[in-house]
C-alpha positions in Angstrom: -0.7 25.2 -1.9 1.8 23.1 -0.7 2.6 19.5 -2.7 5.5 17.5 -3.9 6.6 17.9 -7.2 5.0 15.0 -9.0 5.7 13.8 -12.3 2.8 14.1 -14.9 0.3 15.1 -12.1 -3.3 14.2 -12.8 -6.1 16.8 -13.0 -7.1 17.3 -9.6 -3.4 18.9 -8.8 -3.8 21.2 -11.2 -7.2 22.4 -10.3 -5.9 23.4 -7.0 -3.3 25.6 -8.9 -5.9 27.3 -10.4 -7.4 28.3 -7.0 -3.8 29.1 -5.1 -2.1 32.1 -5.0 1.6 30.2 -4.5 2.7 26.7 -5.0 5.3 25.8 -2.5 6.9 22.9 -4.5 8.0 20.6 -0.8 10.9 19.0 -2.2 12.9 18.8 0.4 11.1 15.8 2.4 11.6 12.2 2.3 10.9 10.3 -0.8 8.7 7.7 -0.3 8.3 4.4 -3.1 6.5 1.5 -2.8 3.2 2.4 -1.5 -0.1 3.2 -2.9 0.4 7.1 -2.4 3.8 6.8 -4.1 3.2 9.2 -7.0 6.5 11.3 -7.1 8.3 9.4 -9.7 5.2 7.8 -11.6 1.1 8.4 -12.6 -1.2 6.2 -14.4 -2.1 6.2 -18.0 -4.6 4.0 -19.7 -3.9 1.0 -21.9 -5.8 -1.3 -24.0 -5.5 -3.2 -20.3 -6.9 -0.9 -18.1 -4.5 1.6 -16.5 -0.7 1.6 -16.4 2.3 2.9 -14.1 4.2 5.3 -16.4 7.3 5.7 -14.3 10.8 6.8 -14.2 13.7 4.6 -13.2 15.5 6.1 -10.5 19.0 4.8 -8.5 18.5 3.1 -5.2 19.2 5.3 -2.7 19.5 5.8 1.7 15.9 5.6 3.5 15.5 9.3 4.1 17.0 10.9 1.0 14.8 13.8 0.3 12.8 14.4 -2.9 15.1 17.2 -4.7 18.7 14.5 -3.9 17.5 11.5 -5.8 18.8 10.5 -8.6 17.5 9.2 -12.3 18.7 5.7 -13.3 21.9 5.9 -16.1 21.3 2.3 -16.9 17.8 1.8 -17.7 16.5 3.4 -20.9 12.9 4.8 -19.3 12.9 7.7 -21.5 12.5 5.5 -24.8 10.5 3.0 -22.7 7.9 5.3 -21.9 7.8 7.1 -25.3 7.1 3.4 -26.8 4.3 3.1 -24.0 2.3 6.3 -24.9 2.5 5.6 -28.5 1.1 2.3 -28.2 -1.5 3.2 -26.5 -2.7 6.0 -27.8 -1.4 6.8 -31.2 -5.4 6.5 -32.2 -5.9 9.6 -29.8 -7.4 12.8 -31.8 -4.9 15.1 -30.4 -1.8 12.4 -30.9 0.5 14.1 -32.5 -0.2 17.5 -30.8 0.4 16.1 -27.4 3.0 13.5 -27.8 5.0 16.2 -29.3 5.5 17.9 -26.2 6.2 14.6 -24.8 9.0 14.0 -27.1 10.2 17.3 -25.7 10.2 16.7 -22.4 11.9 13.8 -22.6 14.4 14.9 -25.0 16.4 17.0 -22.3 19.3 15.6 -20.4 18.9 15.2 -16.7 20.6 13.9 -13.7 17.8 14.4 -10.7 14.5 13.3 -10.7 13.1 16.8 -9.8 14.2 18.2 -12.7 12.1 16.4 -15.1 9.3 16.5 -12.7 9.3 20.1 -12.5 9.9 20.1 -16.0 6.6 18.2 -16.4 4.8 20.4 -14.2 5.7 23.9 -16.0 4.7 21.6 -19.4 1.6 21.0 -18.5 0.9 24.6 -16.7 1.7 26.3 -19.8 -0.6 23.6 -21.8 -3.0 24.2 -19.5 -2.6 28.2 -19.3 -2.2 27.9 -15.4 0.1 30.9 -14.2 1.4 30.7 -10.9 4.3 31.6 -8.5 6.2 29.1 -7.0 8.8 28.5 -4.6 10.9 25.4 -3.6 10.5 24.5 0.4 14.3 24.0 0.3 15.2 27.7 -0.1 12.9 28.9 2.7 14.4 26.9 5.7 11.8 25.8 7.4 12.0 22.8 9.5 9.7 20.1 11.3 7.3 17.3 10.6 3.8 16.7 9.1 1.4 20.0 9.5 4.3 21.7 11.8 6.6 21.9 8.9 3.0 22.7 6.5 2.4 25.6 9.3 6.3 26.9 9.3 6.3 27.6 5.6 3.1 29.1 5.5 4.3 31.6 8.1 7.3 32.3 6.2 5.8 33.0 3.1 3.1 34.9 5.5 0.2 33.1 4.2 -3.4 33.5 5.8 -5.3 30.3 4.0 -4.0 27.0 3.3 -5.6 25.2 0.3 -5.3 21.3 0.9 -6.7 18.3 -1.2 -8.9 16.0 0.7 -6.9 13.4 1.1 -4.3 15.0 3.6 -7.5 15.1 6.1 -6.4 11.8 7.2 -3.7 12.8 8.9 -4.6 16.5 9.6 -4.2 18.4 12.6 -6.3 21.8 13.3 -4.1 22.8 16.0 -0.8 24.1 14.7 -3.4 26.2 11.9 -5.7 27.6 14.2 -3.0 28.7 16.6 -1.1 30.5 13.7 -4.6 32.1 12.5 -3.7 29.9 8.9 -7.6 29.0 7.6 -7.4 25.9 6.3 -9.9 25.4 3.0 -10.1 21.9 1.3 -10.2 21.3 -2.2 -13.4 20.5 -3.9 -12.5 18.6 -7.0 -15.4 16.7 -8.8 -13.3 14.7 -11.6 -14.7 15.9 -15.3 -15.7 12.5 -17.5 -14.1 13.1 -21.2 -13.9 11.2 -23.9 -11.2 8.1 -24.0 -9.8 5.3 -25.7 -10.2 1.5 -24.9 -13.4 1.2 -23.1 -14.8 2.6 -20.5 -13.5 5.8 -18.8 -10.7 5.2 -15.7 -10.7 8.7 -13.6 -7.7 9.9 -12.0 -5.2 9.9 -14.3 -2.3 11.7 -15.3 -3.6 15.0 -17.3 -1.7 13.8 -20.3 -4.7 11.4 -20.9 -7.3 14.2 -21.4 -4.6 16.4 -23.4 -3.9 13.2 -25.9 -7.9 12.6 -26.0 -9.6 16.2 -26.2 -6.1 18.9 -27.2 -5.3 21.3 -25.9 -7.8 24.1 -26.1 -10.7 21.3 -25.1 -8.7 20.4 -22.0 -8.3 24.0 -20.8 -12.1 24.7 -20.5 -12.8 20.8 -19.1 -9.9 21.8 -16.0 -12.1 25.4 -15.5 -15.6 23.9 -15.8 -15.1 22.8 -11.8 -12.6 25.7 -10.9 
C-alpha cells in the first residue's frame, strides 16, 4: 500500500492496512489544499450540523512544498480548538471518555511539522485498532517520477509483486508502467460498515475516531474486520 500520511484517516484507509504487507507512507510529494480530495491535514467528524472539517492550521507555504516540509501554524491555537470541537459534539458518546483520552494525548505532544502529528495519528489509531504493519517513508527510498511512474519505482525498490490501491486512484490509473514491471495491481474492496451515531442519521466516511467515540474500542476492532 502506498498513501499519504493523512491525519485521523477514516475507515476505509485502515481496512486496506489490514490487507497490505507494507505501507509506504508517500510523504515526499506535493501537498495539495483546497480541493475536495484535500485530506492531508483534515477529515470530517459529525456534529449536531451534519459533518465537520476537523483540521490543523498549518503556515502558508511555496506551491510545491512536499508533504513531510510543511509546517504547523505557531499562531493559531488548533490543538485547543479541536479538543473544544470533539467535546461538543460528542461528549454524549458511550465510549467519550475512553476515546477522547487518547485524543488529549495526541494532541498533548509538541510538534513543529505537520507529518509528525499525522503519523502520530496514524500509529494511534493502528494500535487502537490492533493493525500491525511495517512501514517505510517514500523519502528514504529515493525513488523519483510522477503519478503511477513514481507508484511503480517504489514498488520495485521495495521489490513488491502486488499493488493494493483504493478505488478512487482508478481515475487517473495507468496499467502500463504495472504490467511492464510484472506489479499486479488489486483494488480495494471496501463496503463502509453502518454503526451506531449521534445526531441523526448516520453520515459514512468519516474519520475512524467517530466509530471509536460511538462503539470503543474493542466494538470498533471487529466492525473494521467484519469486511477485511
Amino acid at each position: 500500500m502506498i498513501h499519504q500520511p493523512d491525519f485521523l484517516p477514516y475507515l476505509g484507509f485502515f481496512h486496506r492496512l489490514l490487507r497490505a504487507d507494507q505501507f509506504v507512507v508517500l510523504d515526499n510529494v506535493q501537498f495539495v489544499s483546497g480541493t475536495s480530495r484535500s485530506w492531508t491535514n483534515r477529515d470530517k467528524i459529525k456534529t449536531t450540523q451534519g459533518e465537520r472539517w476537523l483540521t490543523l492550521s498549518i503556515e502558508k507555504h511555496p506551491r510545491g512544498t512536499p508533504i513531510h516540509d510543511i509546517k504547523l501554524s505557531q499562531s493559531v491555537n488548533w490543538r485547543r480548538n479541536n479538543l473544544d470541537l470533539l467535546e461538543q459534539n460528542y461528549k454524549r458518546a458511550r465510549f467519550y471518555n475512553e476515546m477522547h483520552s487518547n485524543l488529549e494525548n495526541l494532541y498533548g505532544y509538541e510538534y513543529s511539522l505537520m507529518i509528525e502529528i499525522n503519523m502520530k495519528s496514524i500509529y494511534m489509531l493502528c494500535e487502537l485498532l490492533d493493525i500491525q504493519i511495517e512501514m517505510v517513508y517514500a523519502s528514504t527510498l529515493g525513488c523519483d517520477g510522477r503519478k503511477n511512474e513514481l507508484l511503480v519505482n517504489i514498488l520495485n525498490k521495495v521489490n513488491a509483486t502486488h499493488y493494493l490501491s483504493g478505488i478512487g486512484a482508478k481515475d487517473y490509473f495507468q496499467p502500463k508502467p504495472f504490467d511492464q514491471a510484472g506489479i499486479q495491481v488489486c483494488w480495494q474492496e471496501f463496503e463502509h460498515p453502518i454503526y451506531p451515531q449521534l445526531h441523526g442519521n448516520f453520515i459514512p466516511f468519516l474519520s475512524s475516531i467517530d466509530l471509536l467515540y460511538n462503539c470503543g474500542i474493542k466494538e470498533s476492532r471487529r466492525y473494521i474486520r467484519r469486511k477485511t
